[in-house]
N, C-alpha and C positions, 0 to 999 in steps of 0.2 A: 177793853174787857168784854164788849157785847159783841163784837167779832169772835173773838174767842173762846166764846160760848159758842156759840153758831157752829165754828169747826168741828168741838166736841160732838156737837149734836149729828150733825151730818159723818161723823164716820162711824157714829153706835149705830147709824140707820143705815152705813155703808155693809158693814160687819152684822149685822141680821140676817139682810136682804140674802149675802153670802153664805151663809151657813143656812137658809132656809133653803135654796136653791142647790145647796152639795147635800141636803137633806131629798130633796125631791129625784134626785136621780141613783138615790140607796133603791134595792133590793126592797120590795114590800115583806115585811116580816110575817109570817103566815099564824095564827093564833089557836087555827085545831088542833084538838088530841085526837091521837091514835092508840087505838090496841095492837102492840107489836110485839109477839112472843108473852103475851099475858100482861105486858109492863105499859102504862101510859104513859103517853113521853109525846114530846111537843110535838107537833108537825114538822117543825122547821129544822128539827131535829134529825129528819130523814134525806134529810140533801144537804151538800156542802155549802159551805155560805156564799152567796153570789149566784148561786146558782139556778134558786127556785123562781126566781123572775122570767126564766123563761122555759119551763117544766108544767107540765099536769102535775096536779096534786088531788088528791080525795082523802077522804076522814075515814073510809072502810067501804060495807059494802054496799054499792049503788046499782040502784034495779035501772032495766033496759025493757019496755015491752016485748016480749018475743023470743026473750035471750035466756035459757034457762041451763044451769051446772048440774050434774048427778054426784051424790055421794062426794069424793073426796077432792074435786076438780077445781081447782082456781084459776080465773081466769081474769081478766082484762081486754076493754076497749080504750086507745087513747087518741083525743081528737087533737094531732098535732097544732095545726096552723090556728086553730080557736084554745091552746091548752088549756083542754077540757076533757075532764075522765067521765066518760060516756057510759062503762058499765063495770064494774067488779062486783068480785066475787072472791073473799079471803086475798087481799091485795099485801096486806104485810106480814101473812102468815109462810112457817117458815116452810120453806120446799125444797124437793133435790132435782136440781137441773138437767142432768143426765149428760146429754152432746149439746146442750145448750148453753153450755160451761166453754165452749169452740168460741163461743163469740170472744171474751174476755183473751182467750189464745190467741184470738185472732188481732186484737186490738193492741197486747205487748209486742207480738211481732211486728207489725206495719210501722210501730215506732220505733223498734231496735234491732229489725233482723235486717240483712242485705240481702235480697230476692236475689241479687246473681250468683250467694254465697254457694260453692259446691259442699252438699256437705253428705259423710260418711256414715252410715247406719253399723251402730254399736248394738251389741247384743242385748244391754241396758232398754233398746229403744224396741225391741218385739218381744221382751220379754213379759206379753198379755197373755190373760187366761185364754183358752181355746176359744170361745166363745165372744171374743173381741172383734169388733169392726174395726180388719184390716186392711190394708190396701195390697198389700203382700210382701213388704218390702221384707231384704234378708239382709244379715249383716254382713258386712261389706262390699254390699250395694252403693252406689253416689249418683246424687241425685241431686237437682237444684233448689235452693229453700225456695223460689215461686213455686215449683212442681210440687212440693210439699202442701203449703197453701194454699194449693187448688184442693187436694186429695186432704184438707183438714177441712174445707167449709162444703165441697160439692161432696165429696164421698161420707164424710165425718170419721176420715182413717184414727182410728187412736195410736198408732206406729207414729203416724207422721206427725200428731202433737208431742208426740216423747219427743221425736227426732227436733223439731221444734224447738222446745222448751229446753232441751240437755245444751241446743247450740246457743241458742240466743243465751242461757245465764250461764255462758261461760264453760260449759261442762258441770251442770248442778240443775238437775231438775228442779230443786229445792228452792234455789234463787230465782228461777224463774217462775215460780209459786210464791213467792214471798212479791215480785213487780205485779203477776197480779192482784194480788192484795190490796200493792199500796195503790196501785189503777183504782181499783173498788174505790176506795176510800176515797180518792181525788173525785169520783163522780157520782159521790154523798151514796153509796149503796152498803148504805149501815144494817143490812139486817144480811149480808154476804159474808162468808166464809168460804175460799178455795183449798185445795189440799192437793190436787192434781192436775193437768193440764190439759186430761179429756172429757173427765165429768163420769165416768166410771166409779159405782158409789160408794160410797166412805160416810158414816154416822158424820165424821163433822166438816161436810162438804155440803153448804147449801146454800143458797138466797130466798127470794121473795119475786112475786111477778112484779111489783112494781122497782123491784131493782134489774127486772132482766129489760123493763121499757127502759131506764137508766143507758143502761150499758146498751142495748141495741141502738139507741138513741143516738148515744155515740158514736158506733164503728158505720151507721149509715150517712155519719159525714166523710167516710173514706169513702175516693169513686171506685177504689182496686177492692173494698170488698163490696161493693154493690154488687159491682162485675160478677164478679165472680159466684155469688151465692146466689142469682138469678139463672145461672145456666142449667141445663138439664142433665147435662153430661160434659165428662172430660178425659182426654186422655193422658196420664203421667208418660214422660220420657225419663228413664235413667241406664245406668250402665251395670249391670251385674258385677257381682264378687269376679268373676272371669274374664269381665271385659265385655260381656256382650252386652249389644246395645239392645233393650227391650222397651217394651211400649206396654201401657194396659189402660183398659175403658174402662171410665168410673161412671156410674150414672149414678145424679141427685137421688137424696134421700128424703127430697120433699116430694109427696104426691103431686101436688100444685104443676109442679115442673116438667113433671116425668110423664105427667098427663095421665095417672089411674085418677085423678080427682079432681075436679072442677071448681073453680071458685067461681061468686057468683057471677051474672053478668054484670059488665061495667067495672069489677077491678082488676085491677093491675097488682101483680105480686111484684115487688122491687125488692126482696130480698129477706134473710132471716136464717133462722134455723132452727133443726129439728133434734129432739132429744129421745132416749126411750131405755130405760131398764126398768129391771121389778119395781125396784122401790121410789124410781120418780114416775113409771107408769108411761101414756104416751104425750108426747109436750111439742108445742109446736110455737117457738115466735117469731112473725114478719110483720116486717114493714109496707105497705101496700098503699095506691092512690086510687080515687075514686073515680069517677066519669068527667069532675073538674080539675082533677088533677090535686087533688087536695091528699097530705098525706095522714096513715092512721097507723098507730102501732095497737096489734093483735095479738093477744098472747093464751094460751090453753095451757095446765098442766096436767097431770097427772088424773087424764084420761083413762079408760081402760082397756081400751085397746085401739088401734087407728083406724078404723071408720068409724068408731066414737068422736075422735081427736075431732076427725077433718069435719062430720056433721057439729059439730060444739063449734068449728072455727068458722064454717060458713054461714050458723044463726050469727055471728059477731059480725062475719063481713058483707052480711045482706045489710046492715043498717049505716055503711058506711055514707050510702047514696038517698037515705032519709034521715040524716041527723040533722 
C-alpha cells in the first residue's frame, strides 16, 4: 500500500515538472497596449502567434536623442540582434507604402514563381497611367521571370510587378493580391491591407512601419533578394514582340546605391526599398549593419521630398554605431 503511494506521488511530480518545462519554451506572451488606427488592442495582437519571441516590439512612440520626424513622417529604428526598438515615431499608424509594397511582390514570388519561367507581356501588364515607373516593356515582349525581378526590386518597374503578379496567380492579378494578403497575415502584419502588386495608390492600400520591419524582416532571409536589392544598377535582357534581342540599364532607385547620397560612416546598406508618390510622399526601408556587423532595420515614410527622406534616414543611421 506504502509503495503505491509513493508511485502516485513520483509521477504528479513526474507530470509537473513536464508541463512546467513545455511551459518555459512557449512564446513570452507580451501584455502592452497599443494605439492602432484609434482602437486599443493588445500587443500580442500585432504579431502572429509564435512569432513575437523573436521580433522588436514597442508600445508607440519612443524618443532617440538626435533623431527628430517633421510634420507627417513616421519612422522607425530596429535593433535586430538585441530586439530592441530603438526609436519610433507613429509605428502603428496607418500609411501608404508606395514601391515599398515590391517587398511583399517580392516575397510571393521567391516562393511561387520559377526564375527560369519565360514569360510573355500582355497588354494587361503596361496598361499604367503615363506617369508610372517603367522599365519599358511592350506587349509581346518575353522576357525571363529572374529579369523581371531584377527590374521590380533594383528599377521598382511596376510593368514588371503586373507582369509578376498576372503569372505567378495563374493569370489573375487578383489572386496574386489575395497570396499577398494571406503572406501579411502569416507574418502577424495586422494593420496591412494590399489591393495591388506595385504599391500605386489606392485609399484601401496600406500598412504600418512596423509591419514594413515585419515583412522586410522577412524577404532579408532570402540571399536572391539581398542580392539583388543591394546592386546599383542592372541591365534587363529580353526579346521584342519581333524577335529582336534587346537589352536595357536600370539603375537603383536607392540614393545610398547609386551614390547621390551617403550613408553615414561605418554602415553597410544590405538591402531594402524605396517608395514615393503624392500620398505616401517619400519612404525609404533598409536593412543595413554597423561597424560590427550588427544588423538594424531603418525605416522613414512619408517624407516630403528626398533629401528630406535621405537626411531623416541618416539621423537614424548615425546611431546605429552608439546604441
Amino acid at each position: 500500500m506504502g509503495m503505491g503511494v509513493v508511485i502516485v506521488v513520483l509521477l504528479i511530480v513526474l507530470a509537473v515538472v513536464l508541463i512546467k518545462k513545455k511551459d518555459a519554451s512557449m512564446p513570452v506572451s507580451f501584455d502592452l497596449t497599443t494605439e492602432v488606427f484609434g482602437q486599443t488592442v493588445e500587443e500580442e495582437a500585432l504579431t502572429a502567434d509564435g512569432l513575437a519571441a523573436n521580433l522588436c516590439v514597442g508600445a508607440g512612440d519612443t524618443a532617440l536623442d538626435g533623431v527628430e520626424t517633421q510634420g507627417d513622417e513616421r519612422a522607425a529604428l530596429f535593433d535586430i540582434q538585441n530586439k530592441t526598438l530603438l526609436f519610433s515615431k507613429s509605428l502603428y499608424e496607418k500609411s501608404y507604402p508606395a514601391s515599398i509594397t515590391k517587398i511583399m511582390t517580392a516575397l510571393v514570388a521567391m516562393e511561387h514563381a520559377d526564375m527560369d519561367e519565360v514569360v510573355t507581356i500582355t497588354a494587361s501588364d503596361v496598361a499604367l497611367s503615363a506617369d508610372s515607373q517603367v522599365c519599358g516593356l511592350a506587349e509581346g515582349d518575353q522576357i525571363q521571370m529572374s529579369e523581371l525581378f531584377h527590374a521590380l526590386l533594383v528599377y521598382s518597374a511596376n510593368d514588371a510587378a503586373m507582369a509578376i503578379a498576372r503569372t505567378v496567380g495563374d493569370g489573375s492579378v487578383d489572386t496574386f493580391v489575395q497570396m499577398m494578403n494571406e503572406t501579411a497575415q502569416s507574418l502577424g502584419m495586422t494593420g496591412t491591407h494590399f489591393v495591388n502588386p506595385h504599391g500605386l495608390h489606392d485609399d484601401d492600400h496600406y500598412t504600418t512601419v512596423y509591419d514594413i520591419y515585419l515583412m522586410l524582416n522577412e524577404a532579408m532571409k532570402h540571399q536572391e533578394f539581398t542580392d539583388i536589392t543591394q546592386l546599383s544598377n542592372y541591365t534587363i535582357t529580353y526579346t521584342s514582340a519581333d524577335g529582336t534581342q534587346r537589352q536595357k540599364w536600370l539603375d537603383a532607385t536607392d540614393q545610398y546605391l547609386t551614390g547621390e547620397s551617403s550613408a553615414p560612416k561605418g554602415v553597410t546598406i544590405l538591402g531594402g526599398k524605396t517608395g514615393t508618390t503624392d500620398k505616401a510622399g517619400a519612404c525609404l526601408a533598409l536593412m543595413v549593419q554597423n561597424n560590427y556587423g550588427e544588423p538594424y532595420v531603418s525605416i522613414v515614410l512619408d517624407a516630403s521630398n528626398k533629401p528630406e527622406l535621405y537626411e531623416r534616414m541618416n539621423q537614424l543611421l548615425e546611431k546605429v554605431n552608439h546604441s
